[in-house]
C-alpha atoms as one frame of an Amber mdcrd trajectory, in Angstrom:
protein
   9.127 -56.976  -4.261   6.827 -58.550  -6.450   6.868 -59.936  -9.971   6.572
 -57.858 -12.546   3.090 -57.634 -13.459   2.253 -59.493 -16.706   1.275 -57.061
 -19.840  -1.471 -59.642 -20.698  -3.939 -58.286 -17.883  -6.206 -56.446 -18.763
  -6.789 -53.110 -17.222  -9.395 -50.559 -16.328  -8.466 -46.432 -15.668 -11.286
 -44.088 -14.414 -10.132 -40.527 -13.400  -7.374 -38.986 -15.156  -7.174 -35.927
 -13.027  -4.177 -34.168 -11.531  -2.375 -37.630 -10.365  -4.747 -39.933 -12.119
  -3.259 -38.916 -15.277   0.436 -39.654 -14.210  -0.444 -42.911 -12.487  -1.999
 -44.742 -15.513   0.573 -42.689 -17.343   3.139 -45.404 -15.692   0.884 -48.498
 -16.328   0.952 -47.343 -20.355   4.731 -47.181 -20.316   4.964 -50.933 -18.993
   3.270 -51.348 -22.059   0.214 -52.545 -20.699  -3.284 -52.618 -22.294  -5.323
 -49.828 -20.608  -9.320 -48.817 -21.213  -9.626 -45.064 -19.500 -12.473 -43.372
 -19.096 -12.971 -39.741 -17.029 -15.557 -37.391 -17.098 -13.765 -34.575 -19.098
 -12.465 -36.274 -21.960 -10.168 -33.872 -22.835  -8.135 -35.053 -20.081  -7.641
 -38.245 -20.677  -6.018 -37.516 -24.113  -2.390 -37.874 -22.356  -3.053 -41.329
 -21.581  -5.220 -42.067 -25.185  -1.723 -40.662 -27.006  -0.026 -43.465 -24.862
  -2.080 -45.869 -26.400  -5.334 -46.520 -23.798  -8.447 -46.871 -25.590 -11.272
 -45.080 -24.762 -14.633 -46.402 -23.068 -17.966 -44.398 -23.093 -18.772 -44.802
 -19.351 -17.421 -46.754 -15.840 -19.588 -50.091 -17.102 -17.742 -50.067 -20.268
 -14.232 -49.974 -18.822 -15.504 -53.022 -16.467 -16.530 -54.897 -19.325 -13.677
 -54.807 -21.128 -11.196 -55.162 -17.851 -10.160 -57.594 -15.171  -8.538 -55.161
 -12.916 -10.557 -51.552 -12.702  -8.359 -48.594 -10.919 -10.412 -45.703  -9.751
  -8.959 -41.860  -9.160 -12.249 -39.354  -8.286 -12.571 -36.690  -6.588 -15.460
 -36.792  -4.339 -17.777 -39.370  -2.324 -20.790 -38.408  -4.659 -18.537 -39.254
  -7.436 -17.474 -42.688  -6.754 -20.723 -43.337  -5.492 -21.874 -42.754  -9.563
 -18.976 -44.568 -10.994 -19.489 -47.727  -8.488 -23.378 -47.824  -8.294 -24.144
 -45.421 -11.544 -26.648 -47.151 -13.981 -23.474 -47.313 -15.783 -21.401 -47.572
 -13.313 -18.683 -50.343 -12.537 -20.827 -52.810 -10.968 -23.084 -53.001 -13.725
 -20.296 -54.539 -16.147 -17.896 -55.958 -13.679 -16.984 -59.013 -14.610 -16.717
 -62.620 -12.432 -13.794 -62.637 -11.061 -12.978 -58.615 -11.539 -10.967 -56.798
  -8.786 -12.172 -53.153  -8.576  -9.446 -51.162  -6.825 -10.672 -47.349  -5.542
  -7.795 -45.115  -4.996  -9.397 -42.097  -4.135 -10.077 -41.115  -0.654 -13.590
 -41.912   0.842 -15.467 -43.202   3.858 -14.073 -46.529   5.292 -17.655 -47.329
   5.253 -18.217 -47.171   1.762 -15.325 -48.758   0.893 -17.183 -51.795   2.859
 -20.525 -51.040   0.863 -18.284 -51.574  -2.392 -16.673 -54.513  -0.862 -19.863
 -56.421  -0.675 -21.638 -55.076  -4.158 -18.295 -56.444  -5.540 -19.235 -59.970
  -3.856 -22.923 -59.799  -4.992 -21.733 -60.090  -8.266 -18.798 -62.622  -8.045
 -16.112 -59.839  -8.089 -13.820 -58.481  -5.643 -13.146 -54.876  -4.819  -9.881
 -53.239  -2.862  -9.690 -49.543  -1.061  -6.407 -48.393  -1.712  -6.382 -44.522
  -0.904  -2.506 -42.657  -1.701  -0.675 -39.797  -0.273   2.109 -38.136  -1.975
   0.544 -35.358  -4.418   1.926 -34.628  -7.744   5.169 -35.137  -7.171   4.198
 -38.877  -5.889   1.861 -39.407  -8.797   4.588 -37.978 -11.280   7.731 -39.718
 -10.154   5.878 -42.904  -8.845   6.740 -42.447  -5.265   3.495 -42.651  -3.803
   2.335 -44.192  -0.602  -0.762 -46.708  -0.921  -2.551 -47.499   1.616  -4.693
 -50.949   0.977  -7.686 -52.379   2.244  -8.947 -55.968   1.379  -8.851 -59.667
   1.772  -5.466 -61.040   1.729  -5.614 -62.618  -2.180  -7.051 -59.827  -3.615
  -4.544 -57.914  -2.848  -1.860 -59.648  -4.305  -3.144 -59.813  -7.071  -3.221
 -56.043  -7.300   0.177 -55.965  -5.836   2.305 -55.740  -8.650   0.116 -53.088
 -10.189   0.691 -50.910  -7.035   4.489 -51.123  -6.789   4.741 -49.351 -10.618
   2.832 -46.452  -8.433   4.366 -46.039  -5.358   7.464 -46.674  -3.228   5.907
 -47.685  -0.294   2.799 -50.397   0.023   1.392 -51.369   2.701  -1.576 -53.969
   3.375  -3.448 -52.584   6.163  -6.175 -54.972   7.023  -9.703 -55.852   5.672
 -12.233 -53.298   3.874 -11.744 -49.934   4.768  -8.614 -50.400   6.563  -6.945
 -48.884   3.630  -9.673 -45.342   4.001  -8.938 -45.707   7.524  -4.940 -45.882
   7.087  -5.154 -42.257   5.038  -7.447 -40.730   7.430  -4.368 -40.906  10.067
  -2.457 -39.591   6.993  -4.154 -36.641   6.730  -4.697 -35.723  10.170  -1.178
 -35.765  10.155  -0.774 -33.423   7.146  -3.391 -30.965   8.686  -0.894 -30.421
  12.317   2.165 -30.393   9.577   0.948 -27.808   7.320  -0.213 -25.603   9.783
   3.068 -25.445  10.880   5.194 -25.310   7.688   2.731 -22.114   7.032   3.366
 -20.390  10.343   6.769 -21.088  10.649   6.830 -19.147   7.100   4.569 -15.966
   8.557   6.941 -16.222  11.237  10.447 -15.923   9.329   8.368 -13.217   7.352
   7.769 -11.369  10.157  11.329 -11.728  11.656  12.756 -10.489   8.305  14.677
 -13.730   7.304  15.303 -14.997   4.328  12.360 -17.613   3.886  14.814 -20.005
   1.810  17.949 -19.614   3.889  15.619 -20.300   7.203  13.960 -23.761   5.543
  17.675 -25.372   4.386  18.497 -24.284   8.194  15.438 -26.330  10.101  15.347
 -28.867   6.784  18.050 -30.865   8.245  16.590 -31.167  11.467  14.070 -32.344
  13.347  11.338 -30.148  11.424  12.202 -31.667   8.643   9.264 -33.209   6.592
   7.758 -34.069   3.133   5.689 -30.786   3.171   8.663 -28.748   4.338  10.656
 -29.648   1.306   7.701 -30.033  -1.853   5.458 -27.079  -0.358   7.088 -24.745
   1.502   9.266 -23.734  -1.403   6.257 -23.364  -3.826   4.691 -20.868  -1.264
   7.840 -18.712  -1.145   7.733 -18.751  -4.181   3.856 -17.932  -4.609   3.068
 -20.830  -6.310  -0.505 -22.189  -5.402  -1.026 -24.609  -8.219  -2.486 -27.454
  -6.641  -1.002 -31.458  -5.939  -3.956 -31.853  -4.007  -6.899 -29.514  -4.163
  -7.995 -27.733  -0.910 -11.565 -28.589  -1.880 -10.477 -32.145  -1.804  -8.389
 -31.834   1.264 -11.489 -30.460   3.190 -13.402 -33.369   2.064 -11.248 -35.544
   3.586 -10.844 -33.644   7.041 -14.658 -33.834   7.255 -14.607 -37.437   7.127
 -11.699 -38.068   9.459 -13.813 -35.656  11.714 -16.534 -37.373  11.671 -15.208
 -40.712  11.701 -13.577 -39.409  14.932 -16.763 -38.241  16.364 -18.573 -41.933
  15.823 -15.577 -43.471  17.295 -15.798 -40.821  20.419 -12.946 -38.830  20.140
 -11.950 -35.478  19.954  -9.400 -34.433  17.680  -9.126 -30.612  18.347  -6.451
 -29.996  16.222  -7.732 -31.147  13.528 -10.799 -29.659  14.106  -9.141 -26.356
  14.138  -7.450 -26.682  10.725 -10.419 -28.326   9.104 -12.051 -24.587   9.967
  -8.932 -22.296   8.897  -8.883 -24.577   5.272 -13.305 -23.220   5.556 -11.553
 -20.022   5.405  -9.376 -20.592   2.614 -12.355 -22.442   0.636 -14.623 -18.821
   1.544 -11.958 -16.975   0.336 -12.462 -17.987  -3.345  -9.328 -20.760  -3.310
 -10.754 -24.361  -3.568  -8.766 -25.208  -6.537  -5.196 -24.636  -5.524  -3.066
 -26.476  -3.728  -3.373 -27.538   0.010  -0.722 -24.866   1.418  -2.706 -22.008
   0.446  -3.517 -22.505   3.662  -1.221 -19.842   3.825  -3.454 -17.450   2.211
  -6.327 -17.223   4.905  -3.174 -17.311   7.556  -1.640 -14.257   6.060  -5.182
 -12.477   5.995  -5.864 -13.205   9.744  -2.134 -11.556  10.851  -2.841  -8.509
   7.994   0.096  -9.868   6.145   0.238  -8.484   2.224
């Protein structure tokens, strides 16, 4: 493991969403000097309570910061808080590493690579997977992209966050690292949700059946956080099905430039279409369960 990361750096937040806010959350309580900025400012008061101060926009928080962590949602919204008028590369400083952890194109990341160059700065992609829970108990996976001393430097930072880092490569390698990630989720939660219109079905007892196939080789990460929230009818999202889709369609079509064919992804990338058409963007990813139960006629 790395040093502990000295309290003296100072730090930039942007995006204090669903796991932003738990993330720089873990940063305050190291007693580090934060600046946070996020669209709603009502969310961000968590961290402001915790002591970050507040910045009017992304340029702002770059100013005042030599390391800048990013949490969006959407490509259109890093693209403003990167390239904005008052956006992070408009106050980034010489020197500044500007580390995106949302999920986007491995292209872009590559476009903010070199902007971050252009003006003597440095930029990392390091995309996470692990949802609330991750974000809450600091168990997330991070996936990094960059050159090899950037990284380090950043290091530290990212082992308060998660439980398992790992350095992927150059630019985009860390975007191209979660879009294997979540073409895995897509195959696993289709399953977890049939398996659960299955047991339904059968007339089991939906909790007795998942500690029975828990211990085996089903079991997974979205068999034990998810599958017990949709027994229980719990949607609330980790990870937004509007955000989820987002990231399918990019994995999709990163596929198709490369020239493959990912069919099963394909496949749920269309049922989560359903679930999005059905009025459910804004809960969690296994209300993928929703448009499965409305295709089988199941109340």
């Amino acid at each position: 493991m790395s040093s502990d990361p000295s309290p003296q750096t100072r730090l930039g937040w942007i995006g204090t969403g669903v796991m932003g806010a738990a993330m720089v959350g873990h940063l305050l309580d190291r007693g580090h000097a934060v600046t946070v900025f996020n669209r709603t400012p009502d969310k961000a008061r968590p961290a402001l309570d915790k002591g970050a101060v507040w910045a009017e926009n992304p340029r702002e928080v770059a100013a005042r910061s030599s390391i800048v962590f990013t949490m969006v949602g959407f490509p259109a919204d890093v693209e403003e808080v990167y390239f904005g008028a008052a956006g992070l590369l408009a106050g980034a400083l010489p020197g500044a590493i500007l580390v995106d952890m949302t999920t986007t194109k491995p292209s872009f990341a590559q476009r903010i690579d070199e902007a971050a160059k252009a003006r003597r700065a440095r930029a990392v992609d390091a995309p996470v997977s692990g949802g609330d829970v991750g974000a809450r108990n600091a168990t997330l996976s991070i996936m990094v992209g960059g050159d090899p001393g950037s990284v380090a430097a950043v290091m530290p930072f990212f082992e308060v966050l998660g439980r398992t880092v790992v350095h992927a490569g150059p630019a985009g390698a860390g975007q191209h690292t979660k879009m294997c990630n979540q073409i895995t989720i897509a195959g696993t939660m289709i399953g977890v949700c049939e398996c659960l219109l299955y047991a339904h079905r059968a007339g089991l007892d939906p909790e007795r059946m998942l500690e029975a196939i828990s211990g085996g080789a089903a079991g997974c990460w979205t068999l034990s956080n998810l599958a017990p929230r949709v027994v229980r009818r719990n949607f609330d999202p980790g990870f937004y099905v509007e955000h989820f889709v987002k990231d399918m369609q990019i994995a999709l079509e990163e596929a198709a430039r490369m020239g493959l064919a990912l069919p099963g992804l394909a496949l749920v990338h269309q049922l989560y279409q359903a679930v999005m058409a059905q009025g459910h963007g804004r809960k969690g990813t296994h209300a993928l369960m929703l448009a499965l139960e409305h295709l089988s006629n199941v109340a």
